[in-house]
FIDREN-540182 format. One record per residue (C-alpha): residue in three letters; x, y, z. Coordinates in steps of 0.1 Angstrom, whole numbers. Layout:
REM residues N
  resn     px     py     pz
   ala      X      Y      Z
...
***
This chain:
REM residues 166
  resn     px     py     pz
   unk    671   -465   2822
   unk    707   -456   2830
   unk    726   -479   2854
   unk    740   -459   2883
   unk    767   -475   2903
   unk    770   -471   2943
   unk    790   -438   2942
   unk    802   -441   2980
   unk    804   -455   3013
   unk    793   -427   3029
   unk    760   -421   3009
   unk    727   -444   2998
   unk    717   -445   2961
   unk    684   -428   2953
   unk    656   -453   2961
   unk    622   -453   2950
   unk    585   -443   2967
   unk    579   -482   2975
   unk    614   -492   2977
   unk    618   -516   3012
   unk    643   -506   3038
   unk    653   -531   3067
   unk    672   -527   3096
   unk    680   -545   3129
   unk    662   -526   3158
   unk    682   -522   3191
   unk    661   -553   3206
   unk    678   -575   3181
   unk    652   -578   3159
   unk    643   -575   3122
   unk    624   -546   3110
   unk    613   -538   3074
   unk    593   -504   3062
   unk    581   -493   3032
   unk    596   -458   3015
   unk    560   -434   3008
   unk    577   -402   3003
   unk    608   -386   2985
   unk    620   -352   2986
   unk    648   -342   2962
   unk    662   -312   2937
   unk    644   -328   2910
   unk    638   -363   2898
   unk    671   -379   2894
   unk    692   -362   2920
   unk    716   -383   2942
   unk    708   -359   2971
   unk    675   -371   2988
   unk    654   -377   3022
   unk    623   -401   3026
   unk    598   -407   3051
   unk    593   -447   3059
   unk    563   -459   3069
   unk    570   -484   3101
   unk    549   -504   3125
   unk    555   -473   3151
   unk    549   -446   3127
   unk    569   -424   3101
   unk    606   -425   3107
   unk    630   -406   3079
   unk    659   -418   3054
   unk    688   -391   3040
   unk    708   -406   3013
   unk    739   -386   3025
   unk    742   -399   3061
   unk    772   -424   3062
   unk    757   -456   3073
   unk    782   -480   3096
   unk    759   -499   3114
   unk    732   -524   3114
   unk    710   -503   3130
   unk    705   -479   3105
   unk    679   -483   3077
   unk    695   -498   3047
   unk    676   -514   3013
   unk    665   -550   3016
   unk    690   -570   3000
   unk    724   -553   3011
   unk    746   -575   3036
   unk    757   -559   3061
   unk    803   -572   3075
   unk    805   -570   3109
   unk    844   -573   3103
   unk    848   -546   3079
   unk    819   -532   3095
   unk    807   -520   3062
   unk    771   -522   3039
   unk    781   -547   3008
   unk    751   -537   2983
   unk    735   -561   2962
   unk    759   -575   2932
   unk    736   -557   2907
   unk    751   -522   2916
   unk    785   -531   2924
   unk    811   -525   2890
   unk    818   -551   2870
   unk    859   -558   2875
   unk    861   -580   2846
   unk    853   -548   2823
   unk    883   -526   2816
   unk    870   -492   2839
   unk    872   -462   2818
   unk    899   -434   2840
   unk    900   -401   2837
   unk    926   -378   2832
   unk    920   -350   2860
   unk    943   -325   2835
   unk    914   -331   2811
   unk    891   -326   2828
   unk    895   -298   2840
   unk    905   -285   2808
   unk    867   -296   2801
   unk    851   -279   2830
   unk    868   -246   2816
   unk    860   -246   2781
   unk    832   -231   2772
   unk    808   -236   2739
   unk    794   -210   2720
   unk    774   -207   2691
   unk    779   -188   2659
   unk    750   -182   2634
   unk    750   -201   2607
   unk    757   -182   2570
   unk    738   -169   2552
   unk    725   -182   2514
   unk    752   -173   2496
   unk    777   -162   2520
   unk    815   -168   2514
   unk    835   -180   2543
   unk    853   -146   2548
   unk    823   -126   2555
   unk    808   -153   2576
   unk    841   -154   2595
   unk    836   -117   2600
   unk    800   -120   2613
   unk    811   -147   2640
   unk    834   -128   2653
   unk    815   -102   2658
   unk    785   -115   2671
   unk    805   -135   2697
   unk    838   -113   2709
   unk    845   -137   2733
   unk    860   -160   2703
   unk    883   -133   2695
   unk    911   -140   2723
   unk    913   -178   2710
   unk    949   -180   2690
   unk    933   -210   2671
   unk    899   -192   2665
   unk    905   -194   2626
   unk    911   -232   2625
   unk    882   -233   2642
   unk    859   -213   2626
   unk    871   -227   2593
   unk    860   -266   2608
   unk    828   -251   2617
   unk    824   -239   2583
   unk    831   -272   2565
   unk    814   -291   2592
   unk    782   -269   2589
   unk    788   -274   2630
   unk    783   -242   2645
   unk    795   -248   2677
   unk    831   -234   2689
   unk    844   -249   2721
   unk    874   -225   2738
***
């Protein structure tokens, strides 16, 4: 299983169908409830709702409502600073500072995001790298605007890798 870091303060990690929640009730006491129900995208997303099961009935969780006081339902184990008036989550989540963090270059990034892959059939038994070329090219014109298409398509070749990223 991957480990997911808290990604904000303004939103909950996904919790789990029987995952406890806790929460100070406007009495000033403790409350705990249990999560029964998730609703999300799919399985993994980071965008979610739950239904808690309380002594007073269902209540309801959204991992995307920013969460600043000790009233709202948070998982059992996070401490909540009345001076920074902010949720500290357990230690387990929190990045490790002694590891160098890994930065990204936004430039690159982006230069990721808008590259796109495509594939190009693979030769044929016997097929010399000109005609193959040929074939490519053809069967994907997008490759054509590339200026470096043919140092591509000749790494491709000796790689037996036929995937071109533009």
């Amino acid at each position: 299983m991957q480990n997911k870091h808290y990604p904000t303060l303004t939103s909950l990690p996904r919790c789990q169908v029987g995952d406890r929640v806790f929460r100070q009730t406007l009495v000033g006491r403790y409350e705990e409830a249990l999560i029964v129900s998730i609703q999300s995208a799919d399985a993994t997303s980071d965008q979610w709702t739950g239904t808690l099961m309380t002594k007073n009935g269902a209540e309801y969780i959204n991992g995307n409502v920013e969460h600043r006081t000790v009233y709202d339902w948070m998982p059992v184990g996070w401490v909540f600073d009345a001076v920074a008036v902010v949720w500290i989550p357990l230690q387990s989540m929190l990045r490790d500072d002694s590891k160098e963090a890994e930065v990204e270059d936004p430039i690159e990034a982006a230069k990721i995001a808008e590259s796109s892959v495509f594939v190009v059939p693979s030769p044929w038994d016997g097929e010399k790298f000109m005609s193959w070329r040929s074939r490519a090219l053809k069967s994907v014109p997008a490759l054509k605007g590339d200026p470096s298409i043919f140092s591509k398509l000749s790494h491709a070749w000796k790689q037996k890798e036929y995937e071109i990223t533009i």
